[in-house]
N, C-alpha and C positions, 0 to 999 in steps of 0.2 A: 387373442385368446377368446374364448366360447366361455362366457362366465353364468355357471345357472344362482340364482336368487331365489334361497326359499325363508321368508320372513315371518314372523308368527309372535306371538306371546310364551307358546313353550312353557305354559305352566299345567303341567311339565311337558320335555319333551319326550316321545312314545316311537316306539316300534314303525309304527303307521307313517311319522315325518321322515323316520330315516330310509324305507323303502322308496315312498315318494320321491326322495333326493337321490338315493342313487339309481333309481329305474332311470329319471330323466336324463342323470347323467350316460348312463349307456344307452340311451334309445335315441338321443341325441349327439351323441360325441360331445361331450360338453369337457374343455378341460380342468373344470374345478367345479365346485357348488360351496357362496359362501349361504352359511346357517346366520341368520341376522335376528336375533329376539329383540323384540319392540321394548319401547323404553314403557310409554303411558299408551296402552290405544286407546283412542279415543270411542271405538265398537265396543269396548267390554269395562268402560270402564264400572259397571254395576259388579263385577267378579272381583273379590278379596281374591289377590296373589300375594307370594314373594316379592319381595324388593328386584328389582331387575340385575343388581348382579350374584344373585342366586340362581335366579336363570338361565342367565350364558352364563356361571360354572356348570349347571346340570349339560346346558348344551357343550360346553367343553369336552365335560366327562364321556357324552354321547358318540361324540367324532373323535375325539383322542386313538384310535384305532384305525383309520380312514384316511390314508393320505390327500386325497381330493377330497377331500371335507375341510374345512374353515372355517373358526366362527367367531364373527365380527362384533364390537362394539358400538358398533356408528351410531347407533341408534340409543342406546339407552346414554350417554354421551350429549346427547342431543337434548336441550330443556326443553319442555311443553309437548305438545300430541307428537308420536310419534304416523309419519303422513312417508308414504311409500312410492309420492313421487319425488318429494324430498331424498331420499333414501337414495333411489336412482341416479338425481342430479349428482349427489354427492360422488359415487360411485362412477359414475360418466367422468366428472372431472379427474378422480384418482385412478381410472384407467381408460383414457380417455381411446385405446385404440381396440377395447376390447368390445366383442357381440354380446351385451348382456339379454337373458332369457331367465324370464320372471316366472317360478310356479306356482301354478296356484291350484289349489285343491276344487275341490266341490263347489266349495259353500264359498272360496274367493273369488272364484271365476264367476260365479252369477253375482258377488255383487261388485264387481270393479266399475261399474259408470256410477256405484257409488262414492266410492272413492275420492278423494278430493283429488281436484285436474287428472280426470284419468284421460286426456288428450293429453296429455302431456307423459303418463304410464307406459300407454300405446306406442307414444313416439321414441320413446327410450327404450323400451324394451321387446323382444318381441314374448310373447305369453305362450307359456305351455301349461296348457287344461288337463289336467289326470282327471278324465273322466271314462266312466263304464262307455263301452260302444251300444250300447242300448240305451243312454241317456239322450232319447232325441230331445227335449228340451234344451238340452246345451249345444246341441248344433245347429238350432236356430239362432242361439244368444251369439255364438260363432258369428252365424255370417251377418247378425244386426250388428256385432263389433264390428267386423270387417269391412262394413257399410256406411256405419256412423261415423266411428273412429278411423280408418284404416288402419286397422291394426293388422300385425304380424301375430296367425293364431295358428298353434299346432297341435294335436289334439294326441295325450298320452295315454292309450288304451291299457285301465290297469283296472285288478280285482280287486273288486270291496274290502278295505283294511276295517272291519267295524274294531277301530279303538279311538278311543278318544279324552283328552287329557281330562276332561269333567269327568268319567267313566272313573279310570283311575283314580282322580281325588276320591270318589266317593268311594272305592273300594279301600282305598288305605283308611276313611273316616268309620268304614264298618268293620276293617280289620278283617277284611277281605286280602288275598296274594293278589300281587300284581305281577309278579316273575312273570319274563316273556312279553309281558304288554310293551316293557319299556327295558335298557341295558341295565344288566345287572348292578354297574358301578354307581348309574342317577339311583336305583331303587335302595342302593346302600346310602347313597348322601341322604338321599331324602328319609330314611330312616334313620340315621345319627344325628343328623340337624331337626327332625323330627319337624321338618314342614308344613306337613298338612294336619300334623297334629297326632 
C-alpha cells in the first residue's frame, strides 16, 4: 500500500491540514493518509497546548467523515520528544511492506535536515513538499536534499491555504468566528471543552 504521513501538533487541527492530506492523497494515489499528532515536540515546546489526547480527539473528530483518513496514536504513546524518524521506524516495522510518503508543508520541508537523523527520514520515507510553484527557494532545498541526502522528493503544487492553528487560537482568545477555518464538530469541542479559553 502507498501510505501518506501527515504529523503535526494539531493544536488545533484546521481546514489548511486536511486540504493538504487529501490533495496528496489524490495527486498521488496514495491509499490512505494516517493523521499522527505529536506527543511533546520538542520545536514548540515554548507553545501552551492541550494535553495530547485532546488533540487526536479534535483530529479524530476532523477525519471521522473520510474513509482514507486515520488517526494514529503512536506518538503521543511514545514518552519523551516526539522525533519523526522515530515515528517512521515504527511504522516501517508495523507495515513493513508499505511505500510510506511523508508530507510536509512549507515551513517542514525547509526544516527536515533539521530534524533529528533526517538520513534516516529520507531513507524511510519518500517526501511530498506542498509547495507554491513559484516557491524557487524550495526547489533548490529539493535538489540540495536529493544531493545530500538522496532523498525521494516530489513536489505538490498547491494554493496558499493562509490558515493557521496560532490564527485560530487567537481568534477564539478575541472572540473572534472561526467557522470554516476548521470542521464544524473540532470548533464545537473546542467550544464545550472551552480549550483555548
Amino acid at each position: 500500500m502507498k501510505t501518506g504521513i501527515l504529523g503535526g501538533t494539531f493544536n488545533p487541527i484546521h481546514s489548511g491540514h486536511l486540504i493538504l492530506a487529501e490533495q496528496a492523497y489524490s495527486a498521488f494515489t496514495l491509499d490512505r493518509v494516517f493523521i499522527i499528532p505529536s506527543g511533546r515536540s520538542y520545536f514548540k515546546n515554548d507553545i501552551k497546548m492541550p494535553g495530547p489526547e485532546v488533540r487526536f480527539k479534535m483530529c479524530e473528530l476532523a477525519c471521522a467523515g473520510n474513509p482514507h483518513f486515520d488517526v494514529l496514536d503512536i506518538e503521543i504513546k511514545r514518552e519523551g520528544n516526539s522525533y519523526t524518524c522515530e515515528t517512521l521506524e515504527e511504522l516501517k516495522s508495523m507495515y513493513p511492506d508499505d511505500e510510506l510518503y511523508y508530507i510536509a508543508g512549507r515551513d517542514s520541508f525547509a526544516e527536515l535536515a533539521l530534524f533529528k537523523d533526517p538520513e534516516k527520514i529520507f531513507s524511510l520515507a519518500h517526501i511530498i513538499a506542498a509547495v507554491r510553484n513559484d516557491d524557487k527557494d524550495l526547489d533548490t532545498l529539493k535538489i540540495k536534499y536529493e544531493s545530500d541526502f538522496k532523498a525521494k522528493v516530489s513536489i505538490l503544487d498547491m494554493p496558499r491555504v493562509d490558515i493557521s492553528s496560532s490564527m485560530i487560537r487567537d481568534h477564539i482568545a478575541q472572540g473572534r468566528s472561526v467557522r470554516y477555518y476548521l470542521p464544524c464538530e473540532v470548533e464545537r469541542y473546542i467550544t464545550e471543552k472551552r480549550i483555548y479559553g
